[in-house]
N, C-alpha and C positions, 0 to 999 in steps of 0.2 A: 428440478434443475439446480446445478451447485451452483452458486455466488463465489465473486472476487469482490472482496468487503473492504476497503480501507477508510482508515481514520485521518480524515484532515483535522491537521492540529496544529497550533502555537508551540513551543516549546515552555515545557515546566507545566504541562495540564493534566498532568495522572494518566499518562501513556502504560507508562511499567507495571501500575494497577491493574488498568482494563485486560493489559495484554494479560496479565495475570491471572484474574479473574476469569477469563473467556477461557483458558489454556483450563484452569482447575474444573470450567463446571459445566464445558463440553467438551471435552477431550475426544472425546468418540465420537464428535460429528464434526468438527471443525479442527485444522491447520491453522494456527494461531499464531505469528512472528512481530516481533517488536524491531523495529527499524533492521529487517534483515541486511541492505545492501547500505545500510550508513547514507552516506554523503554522495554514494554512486550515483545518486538519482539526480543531483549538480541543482537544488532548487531555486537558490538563487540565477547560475546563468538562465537556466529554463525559462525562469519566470520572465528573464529580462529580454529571453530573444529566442523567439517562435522555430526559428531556424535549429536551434540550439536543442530541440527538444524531440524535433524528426533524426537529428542525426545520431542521436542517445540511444532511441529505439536497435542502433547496429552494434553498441557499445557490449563490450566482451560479457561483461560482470552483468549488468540488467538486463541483455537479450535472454541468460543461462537465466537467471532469474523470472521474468516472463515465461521461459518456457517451462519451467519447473512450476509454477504456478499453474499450465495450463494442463498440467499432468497429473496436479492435484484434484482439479476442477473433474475429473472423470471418476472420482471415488467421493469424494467430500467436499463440504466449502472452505476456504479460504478465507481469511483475514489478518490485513496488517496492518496494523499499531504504529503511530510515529510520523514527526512532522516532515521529515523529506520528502516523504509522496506528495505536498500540497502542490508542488507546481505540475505533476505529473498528469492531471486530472483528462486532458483531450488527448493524449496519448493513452491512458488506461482506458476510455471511452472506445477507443479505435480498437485495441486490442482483446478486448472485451465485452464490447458491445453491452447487449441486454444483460449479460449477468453482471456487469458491475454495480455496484455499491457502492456511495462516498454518505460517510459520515462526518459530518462537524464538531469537532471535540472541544469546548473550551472552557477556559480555566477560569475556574471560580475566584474573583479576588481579595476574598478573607482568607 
């Protein structure tokens, strides 16, 4: 079964790395994007209002996005890099179900 992998993250925690590194050293098994839809994902209102987060799911830019992912999910896994998806997490649950993945990214402070 393919996986939809995303990295919950902080900002400034070596996102552009991993995505990097994932991109160079599975290329042939994995669909690797570093904050593909930016700010689309709205993480602050989401985070601040439940309502805000049902009604994104219809939103032009992240629906095309979702669905492109799920089109992925039928050849290979999927994974995205970057901290806007943090508030998206029971909305990826929903859409996703059993193949999701949330990873916790966080930044070292040295």
């Amino acid at each position: 079964m393919h996986t939809a992998t995303f990295f919950i993250t902080t900002a400034r925690s070596g996102t552009q790395w991993v995505s990097r590194s994932l991109k160079t050293l599975y290329s042939d098994r994995l669909v690797v994007e570093h904050e593909p839809v930016k700010y689309a994902y709205c993480p602050k209102r989401c985070l601040r209002d439940p309502g805000a987060l049902e009604k994104l799911r219809s939103d032009p830019v992240v629906r095309a996005h979702l669905d492109a992912i799920h089109a992925i999910l039928q050849h290979r896994s999927y994974v995205e890099v970057g901290f806007p998806a943090f508030a998206l997490a029971p909305l990826l649950l929903e859409e996703f179900g059993s193949r999701l993945r949330l990873v916790q990214l966080v930044r070292h402070p040295v």
